[in-house]
Structures are given as structure tokens and as C-alpha cells.
TORMAR-328425 format. One record per atom (N, C-alpha, C, O): x, y, z; residue in three letters. Coordinates in pm, whole numbers. Example, Ala and Ser with C-alpha at 12.3 -4.5 7.8 and 13.67 -1.06 7.14 Angstrom:
BEGIN
{r {1319; -569; 780}; ALA},
{r {1230; -450; 780}; ALA},
{r {1320; -330; 780}; ALA},
{r {1424; -332; 846}; ALA},
{r {1285; -225; 708}; SER},
{r {1367; -106; 714}; SER},
{r {1290; 3; 787}; SER},
{r {1341; 114; 804}; SER},
//
This chain:
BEGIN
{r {11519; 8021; 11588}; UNK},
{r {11395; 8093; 11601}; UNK},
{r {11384; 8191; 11486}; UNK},
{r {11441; 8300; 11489}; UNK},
{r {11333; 8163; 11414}; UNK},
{r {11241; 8286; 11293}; UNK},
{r {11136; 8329; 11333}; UNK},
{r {11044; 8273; 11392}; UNK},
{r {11154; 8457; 11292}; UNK},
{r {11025; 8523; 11286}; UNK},
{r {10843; 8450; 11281}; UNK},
{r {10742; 8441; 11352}; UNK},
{r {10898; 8412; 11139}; UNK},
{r {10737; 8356; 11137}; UNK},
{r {10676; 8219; 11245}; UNK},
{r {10567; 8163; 11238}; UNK},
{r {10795; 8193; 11344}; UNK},
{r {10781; 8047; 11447}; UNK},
{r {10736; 8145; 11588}; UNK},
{r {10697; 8081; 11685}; UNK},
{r {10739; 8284; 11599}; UNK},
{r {10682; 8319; 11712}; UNK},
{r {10531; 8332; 11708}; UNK},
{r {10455; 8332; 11612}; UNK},
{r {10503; 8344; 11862}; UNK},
{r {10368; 8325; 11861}; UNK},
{r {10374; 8502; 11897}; UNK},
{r {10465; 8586; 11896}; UNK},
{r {10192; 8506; 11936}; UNK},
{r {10172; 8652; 11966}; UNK},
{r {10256; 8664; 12099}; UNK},
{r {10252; 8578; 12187}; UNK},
{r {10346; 8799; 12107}; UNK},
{r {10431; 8796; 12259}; UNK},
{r {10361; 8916; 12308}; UNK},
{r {10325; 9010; 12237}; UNK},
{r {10344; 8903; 12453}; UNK},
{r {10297; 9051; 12518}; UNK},
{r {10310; 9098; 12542}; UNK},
{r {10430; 9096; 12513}; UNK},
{r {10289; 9246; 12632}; UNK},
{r {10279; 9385; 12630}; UNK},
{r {10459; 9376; 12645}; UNK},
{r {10530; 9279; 12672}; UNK},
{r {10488; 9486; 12624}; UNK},
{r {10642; 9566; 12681}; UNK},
{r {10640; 9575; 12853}; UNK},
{r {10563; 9640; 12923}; UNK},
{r {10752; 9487; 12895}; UNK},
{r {10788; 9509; 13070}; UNK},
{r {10843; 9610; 13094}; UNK},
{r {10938; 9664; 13038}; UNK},
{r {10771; 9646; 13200}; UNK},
{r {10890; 9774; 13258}; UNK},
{r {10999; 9731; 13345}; UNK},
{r {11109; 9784; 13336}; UNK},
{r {10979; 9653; 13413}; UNK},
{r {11060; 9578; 13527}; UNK},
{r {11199; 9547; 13471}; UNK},
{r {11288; 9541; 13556}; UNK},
{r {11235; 9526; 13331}; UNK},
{r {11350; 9566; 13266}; UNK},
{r {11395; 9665; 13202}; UNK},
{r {11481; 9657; 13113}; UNK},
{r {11332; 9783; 13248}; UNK},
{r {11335; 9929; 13189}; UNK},
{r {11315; 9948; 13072}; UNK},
{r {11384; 10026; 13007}; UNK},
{r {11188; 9860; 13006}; UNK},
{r {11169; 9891; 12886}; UNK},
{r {11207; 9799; 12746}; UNK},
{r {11146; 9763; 12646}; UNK},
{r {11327; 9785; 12795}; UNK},
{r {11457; 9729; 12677}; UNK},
{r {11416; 9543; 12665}; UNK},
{r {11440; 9500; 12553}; UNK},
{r {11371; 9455; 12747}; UNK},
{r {11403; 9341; 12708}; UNK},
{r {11246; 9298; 12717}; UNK},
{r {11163; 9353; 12790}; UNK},
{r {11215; 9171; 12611}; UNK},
{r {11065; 9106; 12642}; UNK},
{r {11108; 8972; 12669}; UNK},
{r {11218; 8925; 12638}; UNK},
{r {11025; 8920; 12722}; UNK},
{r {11006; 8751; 12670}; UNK},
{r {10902; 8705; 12585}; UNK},
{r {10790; 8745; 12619}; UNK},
{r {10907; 8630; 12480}; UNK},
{r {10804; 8550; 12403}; UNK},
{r {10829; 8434; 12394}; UNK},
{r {10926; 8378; 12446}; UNK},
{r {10740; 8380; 12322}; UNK},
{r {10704; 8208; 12335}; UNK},
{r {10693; 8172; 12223}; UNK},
{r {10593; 8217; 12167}; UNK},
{r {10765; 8100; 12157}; UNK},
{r {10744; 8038; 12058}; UNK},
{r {10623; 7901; 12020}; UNK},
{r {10618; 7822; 12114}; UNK},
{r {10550; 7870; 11928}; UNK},
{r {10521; 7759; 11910}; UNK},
{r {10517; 7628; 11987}; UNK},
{r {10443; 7530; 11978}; UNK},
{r {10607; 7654; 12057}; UNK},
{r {10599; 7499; 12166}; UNK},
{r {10637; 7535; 12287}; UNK},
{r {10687; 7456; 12368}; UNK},
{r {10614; 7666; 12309}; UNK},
{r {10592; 7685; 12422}; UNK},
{r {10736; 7758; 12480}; UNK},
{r {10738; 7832; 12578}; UNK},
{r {10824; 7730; 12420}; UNK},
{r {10967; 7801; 12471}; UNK},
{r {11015; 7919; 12445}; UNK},
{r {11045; 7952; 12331}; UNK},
{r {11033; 8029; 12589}; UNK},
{r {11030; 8141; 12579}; UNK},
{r {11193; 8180; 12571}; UNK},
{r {11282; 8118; 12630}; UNK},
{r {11214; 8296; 12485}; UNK},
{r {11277; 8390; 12430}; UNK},
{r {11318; 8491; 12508}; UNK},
{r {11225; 8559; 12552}; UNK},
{r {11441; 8528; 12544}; UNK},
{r {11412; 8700; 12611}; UNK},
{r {11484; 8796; 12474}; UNK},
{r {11578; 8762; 12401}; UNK},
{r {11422; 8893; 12473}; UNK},
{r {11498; 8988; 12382}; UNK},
{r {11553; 9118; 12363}; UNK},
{r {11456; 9190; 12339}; UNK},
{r {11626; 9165; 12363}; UNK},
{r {11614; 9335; 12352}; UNK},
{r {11613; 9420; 12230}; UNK},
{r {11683; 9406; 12129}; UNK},
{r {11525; 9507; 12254}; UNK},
{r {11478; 9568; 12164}; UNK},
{r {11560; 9697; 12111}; UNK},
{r {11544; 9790; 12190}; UNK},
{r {11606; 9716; 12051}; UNK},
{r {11723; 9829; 11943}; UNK},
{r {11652; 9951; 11895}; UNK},
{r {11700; 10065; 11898}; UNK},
{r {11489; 9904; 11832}; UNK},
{r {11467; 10029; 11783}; UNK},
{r {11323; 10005; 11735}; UNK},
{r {11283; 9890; 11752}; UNK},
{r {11219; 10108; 11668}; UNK},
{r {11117; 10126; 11628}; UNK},
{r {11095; 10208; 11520}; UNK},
{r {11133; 10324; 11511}; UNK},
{r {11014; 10126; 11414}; UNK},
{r {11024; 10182; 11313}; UNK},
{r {10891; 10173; 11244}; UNK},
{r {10822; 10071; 11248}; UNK},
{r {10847; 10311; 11164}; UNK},
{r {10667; 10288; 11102}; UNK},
{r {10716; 10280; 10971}; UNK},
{r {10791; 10369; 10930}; UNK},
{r {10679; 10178; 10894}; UNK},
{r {10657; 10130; 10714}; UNK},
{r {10523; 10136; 10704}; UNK},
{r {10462; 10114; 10809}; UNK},
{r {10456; 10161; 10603}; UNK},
{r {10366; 10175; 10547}; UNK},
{r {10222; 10150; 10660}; UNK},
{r {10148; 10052; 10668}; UNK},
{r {10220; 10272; 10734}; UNK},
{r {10108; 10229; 10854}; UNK},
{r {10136; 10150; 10923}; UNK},
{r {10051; 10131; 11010}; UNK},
{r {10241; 10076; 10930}; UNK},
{r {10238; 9968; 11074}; UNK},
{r {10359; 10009; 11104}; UNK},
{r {10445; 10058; 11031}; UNK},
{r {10360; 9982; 11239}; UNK},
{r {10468; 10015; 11300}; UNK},
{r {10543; 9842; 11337}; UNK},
{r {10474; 9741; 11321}; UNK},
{r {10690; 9835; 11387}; UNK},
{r {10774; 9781; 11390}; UNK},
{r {10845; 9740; 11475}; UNK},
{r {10946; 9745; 11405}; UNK},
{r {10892; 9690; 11597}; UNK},
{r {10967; 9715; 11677}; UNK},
{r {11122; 9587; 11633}; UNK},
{r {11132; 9464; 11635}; UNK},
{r {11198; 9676; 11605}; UNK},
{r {11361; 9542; 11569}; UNK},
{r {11431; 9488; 11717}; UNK},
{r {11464; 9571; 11802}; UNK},
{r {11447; 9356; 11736}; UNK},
{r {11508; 9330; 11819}; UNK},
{r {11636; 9205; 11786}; UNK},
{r {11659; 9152; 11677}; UNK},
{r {11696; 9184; 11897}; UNK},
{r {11811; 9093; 11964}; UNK},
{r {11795; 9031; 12035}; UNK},
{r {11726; 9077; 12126}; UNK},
{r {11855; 8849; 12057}; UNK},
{r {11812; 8790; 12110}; UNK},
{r {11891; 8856; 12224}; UNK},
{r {12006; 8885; 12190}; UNK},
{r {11856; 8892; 12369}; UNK},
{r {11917; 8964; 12414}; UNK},
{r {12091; 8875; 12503}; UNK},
{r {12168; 8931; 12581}; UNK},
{r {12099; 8738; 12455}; UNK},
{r {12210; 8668; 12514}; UNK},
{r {12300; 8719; 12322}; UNK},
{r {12422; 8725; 12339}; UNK},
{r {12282; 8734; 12250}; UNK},
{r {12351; 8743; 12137}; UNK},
{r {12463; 8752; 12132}; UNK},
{r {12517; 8666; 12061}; UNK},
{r {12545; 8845; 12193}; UNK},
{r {12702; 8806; 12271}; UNK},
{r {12791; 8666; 12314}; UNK},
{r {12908; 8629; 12308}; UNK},
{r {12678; 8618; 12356}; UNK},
{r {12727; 8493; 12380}; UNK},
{r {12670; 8374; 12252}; UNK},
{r {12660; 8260; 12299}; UNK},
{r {12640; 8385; 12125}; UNK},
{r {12554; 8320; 12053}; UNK},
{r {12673; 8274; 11934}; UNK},
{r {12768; 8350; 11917}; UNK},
{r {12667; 8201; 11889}; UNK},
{r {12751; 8144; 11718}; UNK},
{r {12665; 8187; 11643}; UNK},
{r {12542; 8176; 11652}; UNK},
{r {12748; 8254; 11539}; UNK},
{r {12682; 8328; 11448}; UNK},
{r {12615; 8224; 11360}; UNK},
{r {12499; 8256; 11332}; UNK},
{r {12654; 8112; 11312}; UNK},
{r {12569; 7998; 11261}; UNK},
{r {12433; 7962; 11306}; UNK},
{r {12339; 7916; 11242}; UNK},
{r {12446; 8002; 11466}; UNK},
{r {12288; 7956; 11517}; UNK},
{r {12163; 8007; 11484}; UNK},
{r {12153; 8125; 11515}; UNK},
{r {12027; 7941; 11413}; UNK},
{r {11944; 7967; 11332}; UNK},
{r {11872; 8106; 11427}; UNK},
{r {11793; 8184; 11374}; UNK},
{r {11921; 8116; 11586}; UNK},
{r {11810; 8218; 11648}; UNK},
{r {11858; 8353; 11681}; UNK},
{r {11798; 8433; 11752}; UNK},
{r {12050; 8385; 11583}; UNK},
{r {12119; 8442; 11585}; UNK},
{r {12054; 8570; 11471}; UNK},
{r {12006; 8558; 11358}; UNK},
{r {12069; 8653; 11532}; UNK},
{r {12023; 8841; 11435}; UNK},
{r {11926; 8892; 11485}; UNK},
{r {11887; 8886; 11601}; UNK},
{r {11858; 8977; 11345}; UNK},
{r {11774; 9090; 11396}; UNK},
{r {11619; 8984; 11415}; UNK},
{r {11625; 8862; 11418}; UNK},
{r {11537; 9034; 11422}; UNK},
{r {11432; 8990; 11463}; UNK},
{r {11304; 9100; 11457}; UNK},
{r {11294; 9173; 11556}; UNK},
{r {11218; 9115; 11361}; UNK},
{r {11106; 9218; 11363}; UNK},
{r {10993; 9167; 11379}; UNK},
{r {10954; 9070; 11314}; UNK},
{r {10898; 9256; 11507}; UNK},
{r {10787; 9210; 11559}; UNK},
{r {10703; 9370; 11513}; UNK},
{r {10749; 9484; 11525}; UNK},
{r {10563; 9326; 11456}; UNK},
{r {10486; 9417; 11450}; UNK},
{r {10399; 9459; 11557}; UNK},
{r {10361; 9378; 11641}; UNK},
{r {10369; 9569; 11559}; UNK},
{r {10340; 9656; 11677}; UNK},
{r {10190; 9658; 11668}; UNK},
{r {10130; 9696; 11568}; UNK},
{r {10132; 9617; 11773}; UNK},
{r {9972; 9619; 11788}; UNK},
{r {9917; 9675; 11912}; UNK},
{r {9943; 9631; 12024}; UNK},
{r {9846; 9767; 11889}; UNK},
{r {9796; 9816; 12042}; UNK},
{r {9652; 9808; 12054}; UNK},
{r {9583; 9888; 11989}; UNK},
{r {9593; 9715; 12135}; UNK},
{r {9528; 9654; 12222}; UNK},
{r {9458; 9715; 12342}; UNK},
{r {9526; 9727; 12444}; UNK},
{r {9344; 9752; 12344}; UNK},
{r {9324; 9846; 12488}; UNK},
{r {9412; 9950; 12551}; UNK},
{r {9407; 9970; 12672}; UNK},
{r {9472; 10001; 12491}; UNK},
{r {9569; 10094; 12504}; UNK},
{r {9707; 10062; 12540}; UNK},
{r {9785; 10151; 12574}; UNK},
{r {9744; 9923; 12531}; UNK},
{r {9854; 9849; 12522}; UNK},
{r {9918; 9807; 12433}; UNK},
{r {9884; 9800; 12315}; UNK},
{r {10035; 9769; 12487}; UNK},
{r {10099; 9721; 12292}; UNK},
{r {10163; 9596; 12304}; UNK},
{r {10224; 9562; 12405}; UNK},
{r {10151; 9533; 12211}; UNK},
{r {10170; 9415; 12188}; UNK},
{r {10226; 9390; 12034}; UNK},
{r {10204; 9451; 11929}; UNK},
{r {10319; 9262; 12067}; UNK},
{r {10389; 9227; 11924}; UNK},
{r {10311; 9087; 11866}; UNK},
{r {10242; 8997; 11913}; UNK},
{r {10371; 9129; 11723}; UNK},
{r {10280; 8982; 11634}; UNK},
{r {10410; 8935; 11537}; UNK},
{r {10489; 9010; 11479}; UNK},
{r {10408; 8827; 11537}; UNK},
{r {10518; 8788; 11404}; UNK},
{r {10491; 8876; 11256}; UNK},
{r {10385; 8936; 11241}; UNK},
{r {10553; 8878; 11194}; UNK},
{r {10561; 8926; 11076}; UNK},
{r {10605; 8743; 10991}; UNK},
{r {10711; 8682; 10977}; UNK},
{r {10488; 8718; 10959}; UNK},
{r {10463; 8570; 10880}; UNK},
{r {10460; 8601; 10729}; UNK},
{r {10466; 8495; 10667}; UNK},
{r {10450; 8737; 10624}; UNK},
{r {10503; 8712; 10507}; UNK},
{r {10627; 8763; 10447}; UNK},
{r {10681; 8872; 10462}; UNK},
{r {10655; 8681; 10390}; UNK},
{r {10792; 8737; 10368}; UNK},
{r {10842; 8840; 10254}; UNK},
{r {10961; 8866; 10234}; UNK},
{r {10748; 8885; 10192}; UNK},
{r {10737; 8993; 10129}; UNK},
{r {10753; 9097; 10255}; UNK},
{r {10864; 9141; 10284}; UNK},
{r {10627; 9135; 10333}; UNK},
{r {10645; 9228; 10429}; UNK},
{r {10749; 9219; 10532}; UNK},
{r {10782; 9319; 10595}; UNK},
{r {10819; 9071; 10558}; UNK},
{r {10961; 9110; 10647}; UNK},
{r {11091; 9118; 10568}; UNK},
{r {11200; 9129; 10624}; UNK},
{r {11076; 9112; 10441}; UNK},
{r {11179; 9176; 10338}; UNK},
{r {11159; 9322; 10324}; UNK},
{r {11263; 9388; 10327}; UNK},
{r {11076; 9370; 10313}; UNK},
{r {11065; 9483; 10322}; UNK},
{r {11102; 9586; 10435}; UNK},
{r {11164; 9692; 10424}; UNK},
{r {11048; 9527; 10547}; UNK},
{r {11054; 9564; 10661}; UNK},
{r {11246; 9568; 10727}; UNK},
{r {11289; 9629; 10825}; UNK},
{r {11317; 9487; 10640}; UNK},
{r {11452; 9443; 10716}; UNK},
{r {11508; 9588; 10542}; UNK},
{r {11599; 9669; 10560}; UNK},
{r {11466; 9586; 10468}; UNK},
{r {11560; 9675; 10376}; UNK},
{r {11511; 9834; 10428}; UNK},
{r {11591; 9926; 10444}; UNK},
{r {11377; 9842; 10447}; UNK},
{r {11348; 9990; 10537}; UNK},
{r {11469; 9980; 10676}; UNK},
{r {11567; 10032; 10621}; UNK},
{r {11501; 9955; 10775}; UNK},
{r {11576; 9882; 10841}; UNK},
{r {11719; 9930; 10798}; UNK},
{r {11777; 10028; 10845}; UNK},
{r {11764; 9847; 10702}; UNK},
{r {11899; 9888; 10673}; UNK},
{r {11931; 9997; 10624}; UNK},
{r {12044; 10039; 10648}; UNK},
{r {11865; 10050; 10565}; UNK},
{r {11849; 10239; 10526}; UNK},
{r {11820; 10287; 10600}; UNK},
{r {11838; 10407; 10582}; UNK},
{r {11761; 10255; 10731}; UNK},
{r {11787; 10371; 10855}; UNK},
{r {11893; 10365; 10892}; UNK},
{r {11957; 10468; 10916}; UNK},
{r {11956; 10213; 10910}; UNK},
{r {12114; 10195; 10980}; UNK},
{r {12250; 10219; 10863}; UNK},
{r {12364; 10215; 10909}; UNK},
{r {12236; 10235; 10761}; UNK},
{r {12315; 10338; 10655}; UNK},
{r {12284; 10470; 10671}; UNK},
{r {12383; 10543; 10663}; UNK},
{r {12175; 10529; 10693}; UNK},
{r {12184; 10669; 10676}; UNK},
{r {12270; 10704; 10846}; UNK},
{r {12364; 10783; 10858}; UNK},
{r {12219; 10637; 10942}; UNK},
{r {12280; 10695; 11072}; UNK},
{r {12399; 10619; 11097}; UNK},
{r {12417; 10606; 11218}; UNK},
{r {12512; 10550; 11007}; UNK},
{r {12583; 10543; 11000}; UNK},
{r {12699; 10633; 10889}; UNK},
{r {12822; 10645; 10886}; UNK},
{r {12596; 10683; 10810}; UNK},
{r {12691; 10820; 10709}; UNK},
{r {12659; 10874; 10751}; UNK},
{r {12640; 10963; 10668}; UNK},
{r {12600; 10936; 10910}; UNK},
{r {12609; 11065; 11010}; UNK},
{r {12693; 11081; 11104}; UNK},
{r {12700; 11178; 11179}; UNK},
{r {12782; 10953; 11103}; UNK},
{r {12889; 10938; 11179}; UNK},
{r {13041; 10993; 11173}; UNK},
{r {13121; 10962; 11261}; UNK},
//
């Protein structure tokens, strides 16, 4: 699962306190995930996630890592969208790793 193969996924559940979604990919097969963190680049905001079985995953497997969904709010709801260029999810994953270097040289 890449990024650019998800479809639009919806609002944030509470019923898992927040932390995990499900989305649907392209043919219909849903995803659960948990979400790590939130982050705003250039006016849009970000949300990074994990496939949330990742523990149990081979690191070879193509649906193995981070995962960034852009943040859209909708009637006062929020909702995620793939990030489909790869300029903006290169960007988006090196903003990303300079948050997780700096709060790792705070350690």
C-alpha cells in the first residue's frame, strides 16, 4: 500500500480513542492504521501514520512504514486525502524527519 493507491479515508473514530482509522484502498480493501503524529508544511496540514499491525509486518512488505495523509476539514470534520505528488510527499517525509531528529537530540 502507497500512499498515492489510497482512496479518500474518513473522518477520525473515536471508538478507538482517537489513535487508529480504517481506509480503503482502490479496490476496495480496507487498512487500519495508527496515527503517531500531526504536522502543518506549508498551509496544509498532515497527519503521519502506521499500519497499525506493523509489529507483526516484514520489513520487505511494500505496506510496511510511515504513511502521510493530508488533512481536510469538511463541515467541520476532518478527513484524510492521499498525498499523490511526489514532490509534496518528499517533502512532507523530510519536514517529518527533522521533527523526529530534533526530538530525538532532546533526548
Amino acid at each position: 500500500m502507497k500512499n498515492n493507491d489510497l482512496k479518500e479515508a474518513g473522518p477520525l473514530s473515536d471508538s478507538f480513542g482517537g489513535d487508529l482509522i480504517t481506509i480503503a484502498d482502490e479496490e476496495g480493501n480496507e487498512f487500519e492504521l495508527e496515527m503517531l503524529d500531526v504536522m502543518d508544511l506549508d498551509g496544509e496540514s498532515y497527519a503521519v501514520f502506521v499500519p497499525a499491525d506493523i509489529e507483526n509486518m516484514d520489513v520487505n512488505d511494500p505496506d510496511y512504514g510511515l504513511i502521510f495523509l493530508r488533512i481536510r476539514e469538511e463541515n467541520g470534520e476532518e478527513f484524510f486525502d492521499s498525498v499523490d505528488d511526489d514532490d509534496e510527499l518528499n517533502r512532507v517525509y523530510e519536514a517529518y524527519q527533522l521533527i523526529m531528529d530534533a526530538e530525538e537530540d532532546d533526548t
